[in-house]
N, C-alpha and C positions, 0 to 999 in steps of 0.2 A: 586610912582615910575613909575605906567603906563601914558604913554603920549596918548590921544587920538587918534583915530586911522589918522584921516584927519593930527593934525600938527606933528604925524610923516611922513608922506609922505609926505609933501610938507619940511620939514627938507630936508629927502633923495633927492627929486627931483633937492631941489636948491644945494646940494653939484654937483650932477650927470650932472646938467646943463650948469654950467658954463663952463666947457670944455669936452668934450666926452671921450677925448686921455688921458684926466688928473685929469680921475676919475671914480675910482672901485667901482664896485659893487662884494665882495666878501661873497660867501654863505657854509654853511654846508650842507655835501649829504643830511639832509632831511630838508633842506632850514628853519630852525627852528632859525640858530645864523646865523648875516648879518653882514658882516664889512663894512666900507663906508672909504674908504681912497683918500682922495681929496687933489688937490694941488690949493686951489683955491688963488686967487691971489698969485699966486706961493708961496704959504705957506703949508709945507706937515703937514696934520693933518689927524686923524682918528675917527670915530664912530662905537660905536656897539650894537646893537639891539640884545634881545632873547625872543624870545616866546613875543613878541610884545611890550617888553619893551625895552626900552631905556637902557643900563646899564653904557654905556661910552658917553659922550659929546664930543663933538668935541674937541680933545686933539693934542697936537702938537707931531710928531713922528718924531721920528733922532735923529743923530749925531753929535756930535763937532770932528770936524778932523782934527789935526792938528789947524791951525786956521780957520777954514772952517764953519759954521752952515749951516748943509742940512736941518734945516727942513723954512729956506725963500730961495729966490730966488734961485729954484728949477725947474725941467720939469721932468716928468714923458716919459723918450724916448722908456721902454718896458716894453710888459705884456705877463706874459703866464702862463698857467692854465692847471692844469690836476688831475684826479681822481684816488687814489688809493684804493684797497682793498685788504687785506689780513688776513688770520689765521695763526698764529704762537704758535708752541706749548712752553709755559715756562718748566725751568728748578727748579726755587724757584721762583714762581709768587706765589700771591694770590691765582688765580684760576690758571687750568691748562692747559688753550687755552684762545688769548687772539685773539678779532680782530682789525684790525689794518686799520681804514676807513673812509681817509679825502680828503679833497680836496686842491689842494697847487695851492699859485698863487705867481708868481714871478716879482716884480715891480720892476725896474733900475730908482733910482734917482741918477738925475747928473745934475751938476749947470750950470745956463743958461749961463754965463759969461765964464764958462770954458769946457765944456763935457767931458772933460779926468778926472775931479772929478768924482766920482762916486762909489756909491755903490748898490747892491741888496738888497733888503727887501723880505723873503720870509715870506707869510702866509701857516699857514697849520690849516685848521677850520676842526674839530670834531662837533660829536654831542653834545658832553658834555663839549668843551670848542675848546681853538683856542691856538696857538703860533705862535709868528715869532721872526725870528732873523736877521743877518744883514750877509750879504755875500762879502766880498771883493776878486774877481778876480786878476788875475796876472795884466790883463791889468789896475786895480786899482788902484795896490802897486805900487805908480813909487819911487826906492831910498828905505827912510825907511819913515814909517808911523804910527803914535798913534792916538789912539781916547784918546781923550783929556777930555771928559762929553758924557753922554749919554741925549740929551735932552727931550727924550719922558715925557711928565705930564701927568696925567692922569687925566682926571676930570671926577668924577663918579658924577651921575644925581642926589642922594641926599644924604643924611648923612647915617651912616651906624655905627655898632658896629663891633672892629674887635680884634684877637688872634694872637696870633706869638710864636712861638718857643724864649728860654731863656737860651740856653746852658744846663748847671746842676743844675738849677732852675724852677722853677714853673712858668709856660707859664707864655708871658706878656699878661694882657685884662683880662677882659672885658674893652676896650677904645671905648669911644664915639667920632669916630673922629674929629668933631665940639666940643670939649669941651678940649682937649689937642692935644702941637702939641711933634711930636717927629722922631727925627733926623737920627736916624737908628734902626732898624728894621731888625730881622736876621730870612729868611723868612724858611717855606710854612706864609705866613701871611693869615688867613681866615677870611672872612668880610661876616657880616648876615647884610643882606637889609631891609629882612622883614621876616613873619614867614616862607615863601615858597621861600629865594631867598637866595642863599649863591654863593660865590666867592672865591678860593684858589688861591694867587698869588704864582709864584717857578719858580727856573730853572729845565732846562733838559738838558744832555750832558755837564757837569762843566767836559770839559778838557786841554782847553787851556787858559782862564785868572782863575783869581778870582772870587770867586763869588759876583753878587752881594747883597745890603744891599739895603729895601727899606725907604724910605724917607715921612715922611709925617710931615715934619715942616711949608707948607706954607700956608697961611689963610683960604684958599678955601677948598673944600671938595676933593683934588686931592691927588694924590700917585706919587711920581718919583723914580726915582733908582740912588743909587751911585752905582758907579762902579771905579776900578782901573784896568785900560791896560799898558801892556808891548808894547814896541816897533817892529814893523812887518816889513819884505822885505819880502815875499811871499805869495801867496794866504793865507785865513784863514777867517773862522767863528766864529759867537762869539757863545754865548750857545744861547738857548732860553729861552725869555719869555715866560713861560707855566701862563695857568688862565683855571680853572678848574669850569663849571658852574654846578650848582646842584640846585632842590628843597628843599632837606635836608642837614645839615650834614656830614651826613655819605655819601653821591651820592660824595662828594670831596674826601674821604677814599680808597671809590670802584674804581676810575677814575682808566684807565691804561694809561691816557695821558702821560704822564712821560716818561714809559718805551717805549710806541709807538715812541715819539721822539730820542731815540738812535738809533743806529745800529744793525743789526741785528748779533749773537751769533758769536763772532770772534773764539773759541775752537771747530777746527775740530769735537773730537769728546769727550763732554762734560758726556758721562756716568760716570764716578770719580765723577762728584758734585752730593753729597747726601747732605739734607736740614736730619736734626734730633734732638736730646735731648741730651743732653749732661749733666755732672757732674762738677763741679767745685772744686777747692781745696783752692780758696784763702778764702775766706770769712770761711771754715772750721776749719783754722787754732787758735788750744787752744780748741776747743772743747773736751770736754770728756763723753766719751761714760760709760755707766749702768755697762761694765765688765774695765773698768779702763782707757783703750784706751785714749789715748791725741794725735789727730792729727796735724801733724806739716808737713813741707816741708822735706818730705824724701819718698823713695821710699817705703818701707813700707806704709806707708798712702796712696799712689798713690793707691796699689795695692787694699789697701782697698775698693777704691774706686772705683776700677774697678771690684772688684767680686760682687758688688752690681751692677752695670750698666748694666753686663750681662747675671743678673737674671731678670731684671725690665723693658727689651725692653727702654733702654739707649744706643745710639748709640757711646756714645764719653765722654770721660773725656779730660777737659780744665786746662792744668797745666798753672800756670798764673808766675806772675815775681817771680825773684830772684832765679828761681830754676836752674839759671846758674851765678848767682853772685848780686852784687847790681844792681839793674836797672840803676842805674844815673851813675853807676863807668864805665866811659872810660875802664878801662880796666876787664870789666865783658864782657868772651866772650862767645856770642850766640853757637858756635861750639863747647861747653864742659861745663858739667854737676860742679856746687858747691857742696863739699864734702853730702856726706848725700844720694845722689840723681844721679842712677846709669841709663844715659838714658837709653842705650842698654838693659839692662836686663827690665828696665820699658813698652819699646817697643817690645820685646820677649813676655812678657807675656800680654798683653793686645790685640794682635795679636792672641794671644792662645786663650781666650776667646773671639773674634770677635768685639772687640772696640778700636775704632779708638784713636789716641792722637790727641791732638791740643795743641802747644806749644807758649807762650807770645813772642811777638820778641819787645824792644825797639828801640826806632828810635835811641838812644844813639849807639847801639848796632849794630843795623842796618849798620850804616854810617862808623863807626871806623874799621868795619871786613868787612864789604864788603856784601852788601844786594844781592846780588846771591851767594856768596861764604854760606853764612849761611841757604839760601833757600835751597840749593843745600844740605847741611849737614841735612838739616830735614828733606827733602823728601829719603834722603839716610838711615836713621834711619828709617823711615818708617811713621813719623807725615803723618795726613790727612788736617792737615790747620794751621791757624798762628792766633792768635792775635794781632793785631799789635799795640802799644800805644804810646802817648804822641811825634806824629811827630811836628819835630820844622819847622823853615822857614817862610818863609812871606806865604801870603796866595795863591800867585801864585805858590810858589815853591813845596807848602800842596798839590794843584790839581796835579801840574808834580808829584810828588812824589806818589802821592796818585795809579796813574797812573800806575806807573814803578812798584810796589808793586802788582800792581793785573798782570798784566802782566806775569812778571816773576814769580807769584803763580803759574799761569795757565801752565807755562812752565814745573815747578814743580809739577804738578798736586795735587797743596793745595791751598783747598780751604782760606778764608780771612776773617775776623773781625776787623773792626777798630775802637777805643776808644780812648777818650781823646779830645774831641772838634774835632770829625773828620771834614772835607770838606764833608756838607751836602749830601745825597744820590741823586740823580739828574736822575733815571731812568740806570743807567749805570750798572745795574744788568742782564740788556740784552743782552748788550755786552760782558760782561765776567762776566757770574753768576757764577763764583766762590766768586765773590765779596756776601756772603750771607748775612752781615748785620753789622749794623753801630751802637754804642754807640753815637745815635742823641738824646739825651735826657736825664734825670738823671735816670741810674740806681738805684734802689734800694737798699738806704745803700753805693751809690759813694757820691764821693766828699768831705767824709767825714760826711756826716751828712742823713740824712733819709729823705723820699719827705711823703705828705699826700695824703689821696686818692684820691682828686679832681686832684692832678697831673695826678693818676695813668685813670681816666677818660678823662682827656685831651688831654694826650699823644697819643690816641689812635684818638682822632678827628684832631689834629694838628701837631704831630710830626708824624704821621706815612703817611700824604697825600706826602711827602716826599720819603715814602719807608719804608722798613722793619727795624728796632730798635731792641737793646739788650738790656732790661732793666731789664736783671739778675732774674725773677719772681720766685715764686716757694719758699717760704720760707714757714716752717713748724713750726718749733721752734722761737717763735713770743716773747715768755714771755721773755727767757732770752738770744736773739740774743746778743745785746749789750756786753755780758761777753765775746766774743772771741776777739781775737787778731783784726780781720779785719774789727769790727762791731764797729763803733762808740757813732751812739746815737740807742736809743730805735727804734722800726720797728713801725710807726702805721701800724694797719690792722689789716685784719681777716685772717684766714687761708684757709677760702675758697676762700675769694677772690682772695688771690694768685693760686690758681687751675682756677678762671677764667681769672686773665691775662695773663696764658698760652692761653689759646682760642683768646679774645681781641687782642693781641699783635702780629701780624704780624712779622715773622724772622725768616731767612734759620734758625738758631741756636735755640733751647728751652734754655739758659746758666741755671742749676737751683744751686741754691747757698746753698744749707743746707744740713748736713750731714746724709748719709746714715740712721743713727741711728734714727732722727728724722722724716723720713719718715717712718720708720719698728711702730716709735710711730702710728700713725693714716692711716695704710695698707690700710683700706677701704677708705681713702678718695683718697690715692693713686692709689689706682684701676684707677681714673679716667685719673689721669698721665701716665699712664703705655698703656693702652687704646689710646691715641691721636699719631697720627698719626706721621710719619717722614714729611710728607708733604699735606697738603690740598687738597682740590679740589676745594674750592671757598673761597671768604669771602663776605657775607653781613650784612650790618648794618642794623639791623629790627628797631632801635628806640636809639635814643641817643638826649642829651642837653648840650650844652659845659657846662660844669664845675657842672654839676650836675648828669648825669646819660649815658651811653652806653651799650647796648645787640648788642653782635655779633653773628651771626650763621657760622660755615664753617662745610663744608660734608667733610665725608672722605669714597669712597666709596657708600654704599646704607645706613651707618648709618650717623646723623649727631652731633657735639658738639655745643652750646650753652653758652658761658659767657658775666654774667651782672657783674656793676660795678656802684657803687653809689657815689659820694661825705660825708662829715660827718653826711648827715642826711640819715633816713631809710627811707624803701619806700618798695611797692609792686607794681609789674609790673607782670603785664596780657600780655601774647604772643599770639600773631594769629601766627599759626601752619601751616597756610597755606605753606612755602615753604617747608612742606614735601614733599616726590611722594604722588600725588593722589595713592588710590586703595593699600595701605600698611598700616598695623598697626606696631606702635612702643614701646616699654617699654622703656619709661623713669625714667632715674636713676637720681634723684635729689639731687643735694648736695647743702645744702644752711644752712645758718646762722642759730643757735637757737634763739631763743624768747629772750635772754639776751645777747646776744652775742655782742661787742664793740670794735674797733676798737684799742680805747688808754685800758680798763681795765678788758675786756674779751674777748680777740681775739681768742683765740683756741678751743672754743667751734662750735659744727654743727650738723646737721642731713641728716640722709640719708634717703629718701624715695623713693618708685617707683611709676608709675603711665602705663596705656596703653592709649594712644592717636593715634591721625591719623591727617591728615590735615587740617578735620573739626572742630579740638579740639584746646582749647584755655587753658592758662596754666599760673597759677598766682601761683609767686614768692615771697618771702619776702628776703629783702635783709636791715640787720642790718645798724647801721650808720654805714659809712665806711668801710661795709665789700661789700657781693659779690653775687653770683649764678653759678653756674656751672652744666650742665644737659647733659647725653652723651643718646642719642636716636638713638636706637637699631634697626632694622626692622626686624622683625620677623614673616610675612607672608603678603601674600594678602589680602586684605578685602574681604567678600563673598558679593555677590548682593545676 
């Protein structure tokens, strides 16, 4: 992948050469990512170099407009360029300060034949990656105007293996991209170079078209985009191409490129969004509890669920559908409770013991009653946020829509969860974090059917470079989930490792799916549940392999949590402990798989043990086929000299 040093510069020199006015040199604040965007024979193309390699070939960039092709006969008529830096504190970020430190350069391509064509390209280059998008001014729009194709190719330098997100399926990839081609692609798509070279391709700010789909059907080693545009008469931006660069992995995880590219927090004043744990009631449904109890959709069960929440440092119980008529029935209305299920009294007493509701709203439901008239009714009741599922429309209509629903939450001061194939997360948790997280991915036990662990390892390298996911974790009762009403097929896994993909799993929401009763079985493991936090302070990736293995670390505080995650085979993993505080000792409280423990035919077996470490101390694991690790490290004094 690396090009020598001499015929990289003499590449750079001959793009930079040919015209001065009609050819960037665009750099990152620590001049480490270099773009090279050239119009040379008035053909607009780009290059990009990192850390001394090559990564992009000279690729053709632009648009089809109308009948228009900007990327030949073209002029570059302006350039401008300035630096930004800033700290912004998150509200449901990963960590809890982010910074925000690039440098943007603004280029007006407009055709030599005509100059009243025209569009902006803005670059905005990070240290960890770059994006631009395309800018169309009033004096742009003359009449009405579509972009018609997007023609940017991308020809990356050499072959590569790459992942993608797969709806409520198990990521697509391992693809060798010289060995198959394939037509669309629904991205974060992640591409490994080499063992130290990874790439996340995504959008950021999906609010005015569709999203797009990346494309890699054509012989060469390159990427392009479909895309589908609505028709414009006023200024407008399209989203950005965000591309996320990393050594590892996990450095595409940690990125906060995404979020940086939105806007800054549109709700005056955002103290109402609390990020926490919550209880669920659908997947509980038929279970029966040791004293006879069979929970079903009534307030009674509700309540059940709520006097467990409020002893277990449980922020929230999530009443999901039907507990206001059929989900799909037109006339099941949102603004009133199906016999059985008395909200007002449900929302008295859950208030009484300091846990919040969250109520399902469908989009069926939505639309037919009038999606403020029923926000309006849940915030009146007293809900703290919505589920929102199964929104219809084209996939234009899914971003407006998507929109108007966080919006009007915010108005309502409730927070939002969207499922059902939502319109990917795109950073836009910056803008209005009440937006706390998205079913991007197959829940556990959704769809009808159960995912395997290598899912549960991937989703965390690939679905979540995207943003925060709801993938329902947190099941206890493993052996005979399947017996209830909401449980389809059998769970693989271990028990513990559903206690690490609460850590792993990034998302304002903890959703946990299994009943009260089956947590009270194995207390002590639940200690560790109870323990983790409403909200983080960090997240890093100490060590991950797609589709084999991931350890997360996030602090909460001066103490921090730790969950690993294997594929179907076991393995032991040794931690350098260095991202403790120096000069602190800590008791770690280990929960991890027994010696027999199995995925498909002993999942409910573990051990606890403890240990006292510090930063100089290293810490090996075992973690069953398909099961887990989970480690809550305590600080509990200074080290002496």
């Amino acid at each position: 992948m690396k090009f020598k040093l001499y015929t990289l510069t003499l590449l750079v020199i001959s793009l930079i050469s040919c015209s001065k006015k009609d050819n960037f040199q665009l750099l990152s604040p620590d001049k480490d990512l270099g773009i090279y965007v050239s119009n040379q024979n008035t053909t607009c193309s780009f290059l990009v170099t990192y850390n001394g390699d090559t990564l992009v070939q000279p690729s053709a960039l632009g648009l089809q407009v109308m009948e228009t092709d900007f990327t030949q006969n073209v002029s570059f008529s302006g350039f401008t360029e300035k630096e930004f830096d800033e700290t912004w504190t998150t509200i449901n970020g990963k960590q809890l300060s982010v910074r925000n430190h690039y440098n943007e350069y603004t280029i007006k391509v407009e055709r030599i034949d005509n100059p009243l064509q025209f569009y902006n390209i803005i670059f905005r280059l990070y240290n960890d990656g770059f994006a631009y998008r395309y800018s169309f001014p009033a004096e742009a729009v003359h009449d009405t105007l579509l972009i018609k194709k997007e023609l940017t190719n991308i020809n990356f330098n050499r072959d590569f293996t790459y992942w993608a997100t797969n709806g409520e399926h198990h990521n697509l990839g391992p693809i060798v991209r010289s060995e198959k081609k394939v037509e669309t692609i629904t991205p974060p798509v992640v591409m490994q170079f080499g063992p130290e070279s990874f790439i996340a391709i995504h959008e950021a700010e999906i609010v005015e078209f569709a999203p797009f789909t990346v494309n890699a059907a054509s012989d060469n080693l390159s990427l392009s985009f479909n895309t589908r545009f609505s028709e414009r008469n006023k200024t407008f931006n399209t989203s950005w191409r965000a591309f996320m660069l990393g050594d590892h992995v996990g450095d595409l995880v940690e990125s906060d490129l995404l979020v940086n590219l939105n806007e800054p927090c549109k709700i005056d004043d955002p103290s109402w969004i609390k990020p926490g744990k919550s209880l669920w009631d659908w997947r509980v449904w038929g279970y029966k509890a040791q004293d006879g109890y069979e929970y079903g959709l009534n307030t009674e069960s509700h309540k059940r669920l709520i006097d467990f929440a409020a002893e277990n440092n449980i922020q929230y119980l999530l009443i999901d559908a039907d507990w206001y008529g059929e989900e799909f029935n037109e006339n099941s209305d949102p603004t009133s409770a199906r016999e059985g299920i008395n909200i007002e009294e449900c929302m008295e007493y859950s208030s009484e013991k300091g846990v919040g509701i969250i109520l399902y709203l469908n989009d069926v439901g939505a639309k037919r009653f009038g999606l403020e008239r029923v926000l309006k009714q849940f915030s009146d009741w007293g809900a703290v946020g919505v589920k929102y599922g199964f929104m219809t429309g084209s996939p234009e209509d899914k971003v407006k829509q998507t929109r108007r629903v966080v919006e009007l939450c915010a108005k309502y001061k409730l927070m939002v969860d969207f499922h059902d194939y939502p319109i990917p997360p795109s950073g836009d948790r910056r803008t209005y974090p009440n937006l706390v997280t998205k079913e991007f991915c197959h829940a556990q036990a959704d769809g009808l059917r159960s995912y395997f662990p290598e899912t549960a390892v991937n989703q965390v390298l690939i679905n979540m470079v995207a943003g925060p996911i709801d993938a329902t974790n947190g099941w206890f009762g493993l052996n005979n989930a399947q017996s209830r009403v909401r449980v389809f097929q059998e769970i693989p896994g271990t028990v513990v490792a559903e206690v690490a993909k609460l850590i792993t799993n990034y998302s304002g929401w903890m959703v946990l799916p299994d009943s009260p009763e089956e947590y009270a079985k194995k207390d002590d493991l639940f200690e560790c549940v109870r323990k983790m936090p409403t909200q983080y302070d960090s997240f890093e990736v100490l060590d991950a392999e797609l589709g084999e293995f991931v350890c997360v670390a996030r602090k909460s505080g001066e103490n921090w949590f730790v969950g690993s995650l294997t594929n179907r085979d076991s393995r032991s993993i040794t931690m350098d402990l260095s991202f403790l505080s120096d000069g602190k000792k800590y008791e770690a409280t280990i929960y991890e798989d027994a010696e027999d423990t199995h995925f498909m035919n002993n999942k409910e077996t573990y051990n606890i043990r403890k240990e006292l470490v510090d930063s100089k101390s290293e810490l090996t694991v075992h973690l069953a086929p398909g099961g887990g690790n989970a480690i809550y490290f305590k600080a509990i004094s200074n080290v002496k000299e």
